[in-house]
Backbone as a chain_set.jsonl record, in Angstrom:
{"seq": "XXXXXXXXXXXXXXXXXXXXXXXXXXXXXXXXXXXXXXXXXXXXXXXXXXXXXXXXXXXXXXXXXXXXXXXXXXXXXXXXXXXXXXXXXXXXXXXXXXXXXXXXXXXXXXXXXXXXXXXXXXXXXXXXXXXXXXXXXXXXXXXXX", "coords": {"N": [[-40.35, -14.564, -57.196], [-38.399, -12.003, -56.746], [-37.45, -9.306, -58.989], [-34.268, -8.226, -60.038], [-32.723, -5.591, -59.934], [-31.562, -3.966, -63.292], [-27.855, -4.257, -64.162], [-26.338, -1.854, -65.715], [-24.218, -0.431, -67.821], [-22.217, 2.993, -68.031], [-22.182, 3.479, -70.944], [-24.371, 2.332, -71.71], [-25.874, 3.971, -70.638], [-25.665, 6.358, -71.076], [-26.983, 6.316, -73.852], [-29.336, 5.512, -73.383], [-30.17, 8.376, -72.269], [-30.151, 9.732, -74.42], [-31.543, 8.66, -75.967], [-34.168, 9.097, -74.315], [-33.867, 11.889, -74.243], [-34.654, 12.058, -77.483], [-37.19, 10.9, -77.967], [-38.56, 11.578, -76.212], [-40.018, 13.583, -76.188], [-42.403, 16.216, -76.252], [-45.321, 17.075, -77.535], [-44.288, 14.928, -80.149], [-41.644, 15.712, -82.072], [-41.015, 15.314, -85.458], [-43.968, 14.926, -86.578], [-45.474, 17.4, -85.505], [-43.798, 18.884, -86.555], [-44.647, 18.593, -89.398], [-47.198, 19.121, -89.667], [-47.568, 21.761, -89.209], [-46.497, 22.464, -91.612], [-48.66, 21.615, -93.086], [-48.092, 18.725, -94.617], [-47.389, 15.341, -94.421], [-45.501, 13.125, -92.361], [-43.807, 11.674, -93.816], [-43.047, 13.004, -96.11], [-42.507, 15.305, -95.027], [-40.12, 14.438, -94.504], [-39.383, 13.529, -96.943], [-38.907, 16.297, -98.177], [-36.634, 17.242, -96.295], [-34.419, 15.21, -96.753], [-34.446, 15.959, -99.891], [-32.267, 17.113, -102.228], [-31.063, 20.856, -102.938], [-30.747, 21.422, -106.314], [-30.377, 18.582, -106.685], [-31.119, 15.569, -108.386], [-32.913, 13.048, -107.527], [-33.734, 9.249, -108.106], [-37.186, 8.205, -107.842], [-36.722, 5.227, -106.721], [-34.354, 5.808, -105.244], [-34.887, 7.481, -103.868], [-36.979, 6.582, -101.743], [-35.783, 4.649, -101.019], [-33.989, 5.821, -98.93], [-35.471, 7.844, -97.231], [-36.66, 5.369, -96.116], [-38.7, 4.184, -97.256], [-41.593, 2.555, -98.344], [-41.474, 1.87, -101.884], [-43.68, 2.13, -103.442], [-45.248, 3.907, -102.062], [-43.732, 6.4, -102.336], [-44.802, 6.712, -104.54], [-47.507, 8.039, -104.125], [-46.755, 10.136, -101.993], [-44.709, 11.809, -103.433], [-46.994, 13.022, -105.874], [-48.522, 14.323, -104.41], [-46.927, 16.097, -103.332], [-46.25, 17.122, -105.775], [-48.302, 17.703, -106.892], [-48.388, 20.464, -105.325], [-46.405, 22.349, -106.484], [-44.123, 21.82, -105.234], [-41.878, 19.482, -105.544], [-40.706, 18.116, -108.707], [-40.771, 16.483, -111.159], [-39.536, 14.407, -113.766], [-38.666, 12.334, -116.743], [-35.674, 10.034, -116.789], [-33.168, 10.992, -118.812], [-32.885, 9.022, -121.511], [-33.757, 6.847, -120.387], [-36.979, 6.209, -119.95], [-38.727, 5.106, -118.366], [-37.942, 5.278, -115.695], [-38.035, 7.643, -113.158], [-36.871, 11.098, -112.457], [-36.932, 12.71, -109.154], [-36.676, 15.785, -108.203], [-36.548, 19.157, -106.378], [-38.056, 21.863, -106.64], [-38.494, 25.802, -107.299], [-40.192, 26.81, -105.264], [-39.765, 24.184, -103.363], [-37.319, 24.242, -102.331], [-37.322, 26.626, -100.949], [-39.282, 25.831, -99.003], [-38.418, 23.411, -97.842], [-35.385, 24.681, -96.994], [-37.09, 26.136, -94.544], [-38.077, 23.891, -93.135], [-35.841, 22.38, -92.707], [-34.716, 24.563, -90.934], [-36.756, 24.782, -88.61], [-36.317, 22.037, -87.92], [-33.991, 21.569, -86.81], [-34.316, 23.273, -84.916], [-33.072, 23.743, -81.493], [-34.189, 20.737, -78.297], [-36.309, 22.144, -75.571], [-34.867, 21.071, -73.071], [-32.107, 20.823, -73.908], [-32.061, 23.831, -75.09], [-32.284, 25.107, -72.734], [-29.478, 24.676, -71.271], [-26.6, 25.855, -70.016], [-24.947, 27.822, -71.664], [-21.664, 27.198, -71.737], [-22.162, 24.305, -70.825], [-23.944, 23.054, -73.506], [-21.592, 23.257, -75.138], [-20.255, 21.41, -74.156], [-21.743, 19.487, -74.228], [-21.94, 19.35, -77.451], [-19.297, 18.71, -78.054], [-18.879, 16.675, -76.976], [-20.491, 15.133, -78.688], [-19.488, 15.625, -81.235], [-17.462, 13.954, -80.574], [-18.513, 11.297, -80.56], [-19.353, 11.356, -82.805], [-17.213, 11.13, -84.627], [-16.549, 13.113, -85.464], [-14.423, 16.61, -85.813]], "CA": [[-38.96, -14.185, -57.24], [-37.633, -10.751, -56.779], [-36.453, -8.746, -59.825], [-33.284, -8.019, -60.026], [-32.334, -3.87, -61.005], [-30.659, -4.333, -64.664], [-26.415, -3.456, -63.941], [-25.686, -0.908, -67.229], [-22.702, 0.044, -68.092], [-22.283, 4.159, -68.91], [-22.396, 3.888, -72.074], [-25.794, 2.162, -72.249], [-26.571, 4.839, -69.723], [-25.566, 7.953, -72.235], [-27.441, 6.125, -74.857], [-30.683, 6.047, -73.036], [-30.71, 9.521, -71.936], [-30.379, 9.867, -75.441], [-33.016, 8.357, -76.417], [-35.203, 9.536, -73.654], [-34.151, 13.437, -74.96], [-35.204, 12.39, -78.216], [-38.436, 10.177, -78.295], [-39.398, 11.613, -75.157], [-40.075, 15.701, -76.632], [-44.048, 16.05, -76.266], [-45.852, 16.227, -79.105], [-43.05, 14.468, -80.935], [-41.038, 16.68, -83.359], [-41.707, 15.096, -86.897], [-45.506, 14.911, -86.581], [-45.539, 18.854, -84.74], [-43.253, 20.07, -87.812], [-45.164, 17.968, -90.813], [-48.474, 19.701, -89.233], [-47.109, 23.068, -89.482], [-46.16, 22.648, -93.007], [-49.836, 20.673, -93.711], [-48.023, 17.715, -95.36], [-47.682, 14.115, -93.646], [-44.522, 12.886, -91.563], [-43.303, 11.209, -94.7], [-43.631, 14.042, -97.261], [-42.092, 16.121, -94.75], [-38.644, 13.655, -94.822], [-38.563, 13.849, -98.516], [-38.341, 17.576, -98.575], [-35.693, 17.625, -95.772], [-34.032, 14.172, -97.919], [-33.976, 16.501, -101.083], [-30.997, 18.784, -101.997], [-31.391, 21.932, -104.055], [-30.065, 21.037, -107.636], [-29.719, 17.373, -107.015], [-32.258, 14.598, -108.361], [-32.813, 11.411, -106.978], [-35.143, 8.411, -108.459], [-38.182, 7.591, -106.917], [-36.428, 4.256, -105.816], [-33.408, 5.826, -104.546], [-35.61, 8.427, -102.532], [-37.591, 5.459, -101.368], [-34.679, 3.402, -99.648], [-33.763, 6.993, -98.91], [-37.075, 7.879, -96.47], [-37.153, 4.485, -95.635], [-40.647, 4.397, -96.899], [-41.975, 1.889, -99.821], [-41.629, 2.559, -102.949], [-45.203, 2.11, -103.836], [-45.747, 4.913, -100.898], [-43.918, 7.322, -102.39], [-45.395, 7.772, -105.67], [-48.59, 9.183, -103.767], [-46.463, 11.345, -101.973], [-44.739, 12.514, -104.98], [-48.009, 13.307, -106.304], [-48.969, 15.453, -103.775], [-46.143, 17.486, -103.139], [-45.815, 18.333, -107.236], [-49.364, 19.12, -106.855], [-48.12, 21.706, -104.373], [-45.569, 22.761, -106.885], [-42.406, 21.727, -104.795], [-41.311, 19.296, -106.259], [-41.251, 18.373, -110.259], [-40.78, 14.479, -111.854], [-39.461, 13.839, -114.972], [-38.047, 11.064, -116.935], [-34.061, 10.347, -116.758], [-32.733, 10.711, -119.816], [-31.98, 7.627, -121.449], [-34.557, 5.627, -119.856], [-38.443, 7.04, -119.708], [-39.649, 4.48, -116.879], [-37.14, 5.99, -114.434], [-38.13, 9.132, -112.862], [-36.143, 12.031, -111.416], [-37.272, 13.517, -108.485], [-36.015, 17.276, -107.646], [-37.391, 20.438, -106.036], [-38.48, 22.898, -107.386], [-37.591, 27.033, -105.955], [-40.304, 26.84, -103.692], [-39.838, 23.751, -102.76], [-36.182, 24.756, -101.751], [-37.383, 27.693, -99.896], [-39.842, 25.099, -97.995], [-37.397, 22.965, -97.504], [-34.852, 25.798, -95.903], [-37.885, 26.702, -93.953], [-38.322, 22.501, -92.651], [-34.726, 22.379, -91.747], [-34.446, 25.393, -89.366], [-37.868, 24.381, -87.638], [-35.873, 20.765, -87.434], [-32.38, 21.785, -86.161], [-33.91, 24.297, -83.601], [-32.953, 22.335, -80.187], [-35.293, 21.119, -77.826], [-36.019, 23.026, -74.319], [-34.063, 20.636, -72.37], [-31.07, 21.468, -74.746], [-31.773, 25.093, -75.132], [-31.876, 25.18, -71.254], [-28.373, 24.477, -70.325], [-26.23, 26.76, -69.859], [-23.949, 27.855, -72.963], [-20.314, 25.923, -70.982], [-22.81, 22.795, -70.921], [-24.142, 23.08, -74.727], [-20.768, 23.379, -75.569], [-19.771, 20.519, -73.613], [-22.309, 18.313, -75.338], [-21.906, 19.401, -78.824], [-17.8, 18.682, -78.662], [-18.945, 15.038, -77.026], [-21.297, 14.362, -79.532], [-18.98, 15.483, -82.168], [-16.47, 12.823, -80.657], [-19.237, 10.02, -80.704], [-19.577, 10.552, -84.311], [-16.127, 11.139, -85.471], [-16.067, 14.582, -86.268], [-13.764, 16.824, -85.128]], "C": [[-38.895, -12.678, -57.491], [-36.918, -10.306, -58.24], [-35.314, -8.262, -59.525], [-32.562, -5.914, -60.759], [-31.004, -4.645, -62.581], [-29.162, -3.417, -64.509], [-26.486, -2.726, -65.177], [-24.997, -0.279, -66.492], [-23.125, 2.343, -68.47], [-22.458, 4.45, -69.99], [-23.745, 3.784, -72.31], [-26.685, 3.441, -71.306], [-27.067, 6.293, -70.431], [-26.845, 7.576, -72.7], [-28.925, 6.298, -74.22], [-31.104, 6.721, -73.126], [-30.886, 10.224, -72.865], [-31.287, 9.921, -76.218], [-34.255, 8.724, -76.094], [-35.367, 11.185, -74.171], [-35.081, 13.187, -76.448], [-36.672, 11.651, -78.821], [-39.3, 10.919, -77.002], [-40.1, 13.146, -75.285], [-41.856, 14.817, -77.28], [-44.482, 16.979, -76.723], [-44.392, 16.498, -79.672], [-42.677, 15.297, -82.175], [-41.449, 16.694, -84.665], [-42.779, 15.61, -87.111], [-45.506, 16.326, -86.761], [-45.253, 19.508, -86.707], [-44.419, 20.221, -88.936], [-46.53, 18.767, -90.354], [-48.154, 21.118, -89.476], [-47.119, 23.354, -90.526], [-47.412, 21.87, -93.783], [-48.981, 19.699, -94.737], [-47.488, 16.386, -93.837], [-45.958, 13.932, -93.541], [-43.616, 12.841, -92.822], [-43.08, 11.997, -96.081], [-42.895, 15.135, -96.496], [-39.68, 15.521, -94.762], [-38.161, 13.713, -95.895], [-38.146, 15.361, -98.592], [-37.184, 17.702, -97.772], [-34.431, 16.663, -96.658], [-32.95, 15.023, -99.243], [-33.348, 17.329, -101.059], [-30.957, 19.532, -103.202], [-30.212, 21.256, -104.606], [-29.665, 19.916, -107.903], [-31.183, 16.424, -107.663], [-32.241, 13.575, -108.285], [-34.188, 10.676, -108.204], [-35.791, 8.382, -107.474], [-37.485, 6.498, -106.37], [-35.276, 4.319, -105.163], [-34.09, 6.795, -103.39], [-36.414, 7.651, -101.387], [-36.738, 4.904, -100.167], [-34.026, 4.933, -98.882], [-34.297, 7.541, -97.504], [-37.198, 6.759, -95.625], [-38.6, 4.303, -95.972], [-40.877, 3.034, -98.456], [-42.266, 2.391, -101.0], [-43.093, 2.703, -103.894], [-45.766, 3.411, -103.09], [-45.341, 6.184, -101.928], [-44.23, 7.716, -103.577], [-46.738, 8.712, -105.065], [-48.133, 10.504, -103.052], [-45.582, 12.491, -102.328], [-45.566, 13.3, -105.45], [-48.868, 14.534, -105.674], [-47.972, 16.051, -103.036], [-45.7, 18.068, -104.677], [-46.982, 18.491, -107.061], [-49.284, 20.355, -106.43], [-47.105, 22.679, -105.116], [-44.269, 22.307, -106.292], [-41.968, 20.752, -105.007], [-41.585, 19.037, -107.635], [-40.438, 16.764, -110.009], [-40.738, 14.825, -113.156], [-38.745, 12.621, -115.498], [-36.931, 11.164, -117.188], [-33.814, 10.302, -118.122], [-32.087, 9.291, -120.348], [-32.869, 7.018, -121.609], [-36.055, 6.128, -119.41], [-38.623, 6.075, -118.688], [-38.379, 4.6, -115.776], [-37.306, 7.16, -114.267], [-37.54, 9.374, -111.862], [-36.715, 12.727, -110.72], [-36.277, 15.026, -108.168], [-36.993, 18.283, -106.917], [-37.32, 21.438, -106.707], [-37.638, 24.419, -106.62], [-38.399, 27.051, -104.71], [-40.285, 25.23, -103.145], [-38.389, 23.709, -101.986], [-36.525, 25.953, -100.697], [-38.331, 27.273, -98.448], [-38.868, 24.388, -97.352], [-35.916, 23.732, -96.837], [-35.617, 26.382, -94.688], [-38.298, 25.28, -92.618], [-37.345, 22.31, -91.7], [-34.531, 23.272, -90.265], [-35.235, 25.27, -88.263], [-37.155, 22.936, -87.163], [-34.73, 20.521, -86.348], [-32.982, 23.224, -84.962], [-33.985, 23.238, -82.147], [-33.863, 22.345, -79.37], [-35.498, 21.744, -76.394], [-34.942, 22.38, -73.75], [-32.833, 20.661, -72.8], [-30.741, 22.969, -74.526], [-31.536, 25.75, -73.366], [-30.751, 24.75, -70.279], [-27.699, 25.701, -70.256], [-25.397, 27.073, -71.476], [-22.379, 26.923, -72.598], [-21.164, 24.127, -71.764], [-23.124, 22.514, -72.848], [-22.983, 22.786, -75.053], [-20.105, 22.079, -75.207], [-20.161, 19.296, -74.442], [-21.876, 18.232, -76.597], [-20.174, 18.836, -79.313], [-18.003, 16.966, -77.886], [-19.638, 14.372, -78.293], [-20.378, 14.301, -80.707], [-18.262, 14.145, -82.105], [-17.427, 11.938, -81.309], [-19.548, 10.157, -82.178], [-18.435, 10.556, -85.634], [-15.75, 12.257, -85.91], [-15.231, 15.64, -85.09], [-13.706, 18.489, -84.57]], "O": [[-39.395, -12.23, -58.523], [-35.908, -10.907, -58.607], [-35.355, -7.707, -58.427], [-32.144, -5.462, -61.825], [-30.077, -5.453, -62.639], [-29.154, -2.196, -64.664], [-26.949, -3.566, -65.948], [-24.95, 0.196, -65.357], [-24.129, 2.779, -69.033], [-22.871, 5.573, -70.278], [-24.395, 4.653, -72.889], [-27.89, 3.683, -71.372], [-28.091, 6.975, -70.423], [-27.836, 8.164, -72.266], [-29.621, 7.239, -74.601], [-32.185, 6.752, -73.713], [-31.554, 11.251, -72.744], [-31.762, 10.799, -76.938], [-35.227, 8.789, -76.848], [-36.44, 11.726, -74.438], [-36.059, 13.905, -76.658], [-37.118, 11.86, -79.95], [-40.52, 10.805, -76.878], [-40.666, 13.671, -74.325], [-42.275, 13.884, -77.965], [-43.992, 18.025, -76.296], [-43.658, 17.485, -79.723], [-43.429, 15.465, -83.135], [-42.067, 17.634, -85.165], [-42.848, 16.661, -87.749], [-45.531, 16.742, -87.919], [-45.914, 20.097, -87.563], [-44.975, 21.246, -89.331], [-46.952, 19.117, -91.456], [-48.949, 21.544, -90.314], [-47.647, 24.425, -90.824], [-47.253, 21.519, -94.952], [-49.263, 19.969, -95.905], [-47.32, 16.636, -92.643], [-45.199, 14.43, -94.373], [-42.777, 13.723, -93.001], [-42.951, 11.335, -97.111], [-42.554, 16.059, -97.235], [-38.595, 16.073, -94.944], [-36.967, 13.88, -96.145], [-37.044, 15.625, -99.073], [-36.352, 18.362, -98.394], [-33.537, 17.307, -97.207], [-31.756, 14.967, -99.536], [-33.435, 18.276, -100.278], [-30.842, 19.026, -104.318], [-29.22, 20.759, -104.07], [-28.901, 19.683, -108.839], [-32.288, 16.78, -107.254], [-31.487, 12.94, -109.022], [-35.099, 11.225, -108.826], [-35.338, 8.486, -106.334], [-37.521, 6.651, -105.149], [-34.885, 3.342, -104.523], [-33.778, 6.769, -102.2], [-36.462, 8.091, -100.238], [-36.914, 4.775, -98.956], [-33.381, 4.547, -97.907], [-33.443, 7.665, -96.626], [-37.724, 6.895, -94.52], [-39.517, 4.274, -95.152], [-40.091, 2.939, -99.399], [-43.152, 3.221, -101.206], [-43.282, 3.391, -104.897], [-46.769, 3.936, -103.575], [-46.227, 6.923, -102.357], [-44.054, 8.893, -103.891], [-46.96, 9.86, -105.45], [-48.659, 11.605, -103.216], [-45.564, 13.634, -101.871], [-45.152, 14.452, -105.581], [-49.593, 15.372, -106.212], [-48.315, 16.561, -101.969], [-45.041, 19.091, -104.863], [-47.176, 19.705, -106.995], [-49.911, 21.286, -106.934], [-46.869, 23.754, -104.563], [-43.277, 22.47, -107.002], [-40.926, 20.901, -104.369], [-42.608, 19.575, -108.058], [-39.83, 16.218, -109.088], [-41.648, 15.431, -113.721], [-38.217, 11.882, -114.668], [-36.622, 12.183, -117.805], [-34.385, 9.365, -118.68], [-31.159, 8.646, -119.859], [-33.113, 6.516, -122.706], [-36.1, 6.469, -118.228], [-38.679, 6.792, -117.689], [-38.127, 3.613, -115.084], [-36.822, 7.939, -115.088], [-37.409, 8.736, -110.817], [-37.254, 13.655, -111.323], [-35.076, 14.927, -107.917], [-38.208, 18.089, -106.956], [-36.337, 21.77, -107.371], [-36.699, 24.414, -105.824], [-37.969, 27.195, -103.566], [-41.085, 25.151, -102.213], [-38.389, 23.064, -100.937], [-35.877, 26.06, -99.655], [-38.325, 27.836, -97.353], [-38.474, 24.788, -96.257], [-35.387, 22.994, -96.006], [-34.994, 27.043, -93.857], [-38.695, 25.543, -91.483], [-37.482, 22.14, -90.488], [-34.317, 22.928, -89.102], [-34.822, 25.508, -87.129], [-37.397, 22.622, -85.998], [-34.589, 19.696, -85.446], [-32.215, 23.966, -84.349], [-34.736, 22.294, -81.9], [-34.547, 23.36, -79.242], [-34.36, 21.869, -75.943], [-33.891, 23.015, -73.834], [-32.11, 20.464, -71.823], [-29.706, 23.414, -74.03], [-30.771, 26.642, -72.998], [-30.83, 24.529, -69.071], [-28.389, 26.695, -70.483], [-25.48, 26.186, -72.324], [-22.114, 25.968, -73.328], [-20.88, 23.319, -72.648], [-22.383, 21.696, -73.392], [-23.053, 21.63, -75.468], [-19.329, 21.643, -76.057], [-19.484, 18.468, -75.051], [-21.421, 17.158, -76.993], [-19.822, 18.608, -80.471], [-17.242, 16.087, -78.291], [-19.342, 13.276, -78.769], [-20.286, 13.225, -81.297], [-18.26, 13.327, -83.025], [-17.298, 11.74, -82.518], [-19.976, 9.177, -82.789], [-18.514, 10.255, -86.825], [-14.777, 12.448, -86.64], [-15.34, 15.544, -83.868], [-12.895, 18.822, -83.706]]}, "num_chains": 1, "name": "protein.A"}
């Protein structure tokens, strides 16, 4: 029997090309960055995650990351080795620890973001009209105005 081509609708059509811009960028973004900055995919999410002057728990940074909370005490561990961030206990309650960053790990973390948010060729290669075009659809598709 003959396959049949799959009918989609436009929308599932956007969403693809969507998907194809952003899984399809060779060597994949995360990895590329987290290599740059010698720490691991997941270690590179917590620093983008963390916000100067705020502190999360380990188990809110956890569901946070998406990562297990067993995971990220090791990589806790080795990013305060690095100095950027610091762990202490919440007041109150010693077996709850606060994660924060530190200054450099704020100045890494300013340094993560702009390598994250720069767009990728097939982006930076439209024209400026087109960019502009996208960025006021995308806003629609997520509500902002």
């Amino acid at each position: 029997m003959a396959s049949t081509p799959v009918k989609t609708d436009t929308a599932t059509e956007a969403w693809t090309l969507v998907l194809a811009l952003f899984f399809g960028e060779r060597p994949p973004r995360i990895p590329r960055i987290a290599a740059e900055f010698d720490v691991s995919p997941m270690a590179l999410k917590m620093l983008q995650w963390l916000e100067p002057g705020v502190e999360m728990t380990m188990s809110g940074l956890a569901e946070r990351i998406y990562c297990d909370a067993s995971n990220v005490t090791g990589i806790v561990d080795r990013l305060e080795a690095r100095a950027l961030i610091e762990r202490r206990d919440k007041p109150g309650d010693r077996r709850v620890k606060l994660i924060g960053l530190t200054a450099e790990g704020e100045r890494w973390r300013e340094q993560i973001l702009e390598r994250l948010h720069e767009p990728p060729e097939p982006i930076a290669g439209l024209s400026a009209s087109d960019q502009r075009a996208l960025r006021d659809v995308l806003r629609r598709a997520l509500g902002e105005n």
